[in-house]
C-alpha positions as CSV (number, residue, x, y, z in Angstrom):
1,X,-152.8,57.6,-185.6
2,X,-152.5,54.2,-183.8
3,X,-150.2,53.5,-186.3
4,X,-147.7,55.9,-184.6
5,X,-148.0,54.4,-181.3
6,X,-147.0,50.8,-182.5
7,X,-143.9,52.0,-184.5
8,X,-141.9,53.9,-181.8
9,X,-138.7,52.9,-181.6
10,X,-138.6,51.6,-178.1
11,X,-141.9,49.3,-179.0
12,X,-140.2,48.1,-182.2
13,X,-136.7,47.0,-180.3
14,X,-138.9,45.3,-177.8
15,X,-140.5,43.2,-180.4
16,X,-137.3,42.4,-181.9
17,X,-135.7,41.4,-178.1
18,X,-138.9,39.2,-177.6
19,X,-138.1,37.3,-180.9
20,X,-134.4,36.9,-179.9
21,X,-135.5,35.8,-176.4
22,X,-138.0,33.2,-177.6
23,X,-135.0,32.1,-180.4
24,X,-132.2,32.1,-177.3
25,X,-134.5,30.0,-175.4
26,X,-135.1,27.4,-178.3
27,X,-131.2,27.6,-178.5
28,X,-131.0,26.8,-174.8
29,X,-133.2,23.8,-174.5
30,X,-131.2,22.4,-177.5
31,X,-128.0,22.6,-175.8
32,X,-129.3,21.3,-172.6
33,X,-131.4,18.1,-174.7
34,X,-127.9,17.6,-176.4
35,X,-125.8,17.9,-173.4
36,X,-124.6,14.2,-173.8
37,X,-124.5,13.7,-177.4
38,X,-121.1,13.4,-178.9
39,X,-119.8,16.1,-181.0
40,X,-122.5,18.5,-180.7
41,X,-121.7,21.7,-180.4
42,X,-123.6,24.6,-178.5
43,X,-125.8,27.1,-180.4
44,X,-126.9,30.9,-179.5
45,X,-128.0,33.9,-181.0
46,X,-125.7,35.4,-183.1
47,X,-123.1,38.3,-181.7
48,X,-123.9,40.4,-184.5
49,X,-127.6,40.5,-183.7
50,X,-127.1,42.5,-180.5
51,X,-124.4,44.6,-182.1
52,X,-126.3,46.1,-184.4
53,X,-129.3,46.4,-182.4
54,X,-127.4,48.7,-180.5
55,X,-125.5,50.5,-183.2
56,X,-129.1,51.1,-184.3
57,X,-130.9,52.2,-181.3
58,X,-127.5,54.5,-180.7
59,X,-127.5,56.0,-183.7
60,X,-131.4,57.3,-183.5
61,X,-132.2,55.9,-186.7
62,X,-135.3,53.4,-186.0
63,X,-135.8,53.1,-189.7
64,X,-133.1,50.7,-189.8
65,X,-134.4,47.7,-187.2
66,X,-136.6,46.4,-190.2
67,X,-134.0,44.7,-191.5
68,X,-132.3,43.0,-188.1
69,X,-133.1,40.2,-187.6
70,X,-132.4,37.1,-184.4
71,X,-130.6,34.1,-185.8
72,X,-128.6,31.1,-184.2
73,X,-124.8,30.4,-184.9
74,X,-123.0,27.4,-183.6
75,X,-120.7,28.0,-181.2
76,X,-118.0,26.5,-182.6
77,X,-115.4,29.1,-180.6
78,X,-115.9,27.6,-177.2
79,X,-113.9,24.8,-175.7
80,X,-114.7,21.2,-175.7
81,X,-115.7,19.9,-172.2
82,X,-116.0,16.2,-172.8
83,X,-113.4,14.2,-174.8
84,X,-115.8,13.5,-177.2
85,X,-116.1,17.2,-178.8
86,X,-119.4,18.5,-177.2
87,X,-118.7,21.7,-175.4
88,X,-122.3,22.0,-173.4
89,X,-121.8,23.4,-170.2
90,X,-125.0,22.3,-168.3
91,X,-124.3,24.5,-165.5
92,X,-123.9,27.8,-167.7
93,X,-126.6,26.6,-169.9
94,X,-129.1,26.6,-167.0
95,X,-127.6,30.1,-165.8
96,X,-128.6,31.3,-169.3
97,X,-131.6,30.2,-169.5
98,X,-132.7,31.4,-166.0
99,X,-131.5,35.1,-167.4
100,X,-133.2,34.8,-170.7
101,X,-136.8,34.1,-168.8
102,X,-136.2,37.2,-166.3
103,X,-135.4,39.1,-169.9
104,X,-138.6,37.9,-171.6
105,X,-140.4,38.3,-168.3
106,X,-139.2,42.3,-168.2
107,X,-139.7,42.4,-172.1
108,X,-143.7,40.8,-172.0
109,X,-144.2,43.2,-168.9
110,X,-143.2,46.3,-171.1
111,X,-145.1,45.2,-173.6
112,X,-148.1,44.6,-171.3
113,X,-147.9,47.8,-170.0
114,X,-148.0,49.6,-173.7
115,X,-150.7,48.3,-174.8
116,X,-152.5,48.9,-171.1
117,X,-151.7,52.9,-171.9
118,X,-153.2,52.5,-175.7
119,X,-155.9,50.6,-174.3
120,X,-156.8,53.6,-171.5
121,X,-156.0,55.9,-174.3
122,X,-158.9,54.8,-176.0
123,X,-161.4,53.5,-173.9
124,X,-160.6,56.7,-171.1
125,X,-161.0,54.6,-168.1
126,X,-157.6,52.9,-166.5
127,X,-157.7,49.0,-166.0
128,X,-156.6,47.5,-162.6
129,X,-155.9,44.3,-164.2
């Protein structure tokens, strides 16, 4: 029965976006801890991972998000901004990571929130907390 609750579709993309948020933000602070080191080159999640999250979710078939998966790619597309080959921009790196936290912010708060309604569902008493 429980069982049901915790494989919804909607709960199972959440986990997945919560995996890619914590991955984006490992990405981030790499980027920004490299912003002077010659040659590097920026890292992110990978295009493909939001793609298909969203060919998946589109298509109704929840069966398939077991085998997405969040990974990091070097950016090796983007423009160098410093003569020595890095191509960190500090100033879109810190936009991005602002965005990511409000995402995993939203994302935990869903979560939260799940769980809260299981939680009344079984004890029958709703939690202020």
């Amino acid at each position: 029965m429980i069982e049901g609750i915790f494989n919804r579709e909607n709960y199972e993309a959440a986990k997945l976006m919560l995996d890619a948020s914590v991955l984006r933000h490992t990405a981030i602070a790499s980027n920004i801890a490299n912003v002077e080191t010659p040659g590097y080159k920026r890292v992110d999640l990978d295009p493909k991972f939001e793609s298909q999250l969203v060919r998946l979710l589109q298509s109704g078939s929840p069966q398939g998000l077991d085998g997405v998966q969040p990974s990091l790619m070097v950016d090796s597309k983007s423009p160098s901004v410093r003569p020595d080959g890095n191509n960190v921009k500090i100033d879109s790196e810190m936009l991005s990571m602002n965005r990511n936290a409000m995402e995993f912010e939203f994302l935990a708060q869903y979560m939260n929130r799940s769980f809260k309604r299981v939680k009344t569902a079984i004890s029958g008493t709703v939690s202020n907390a």
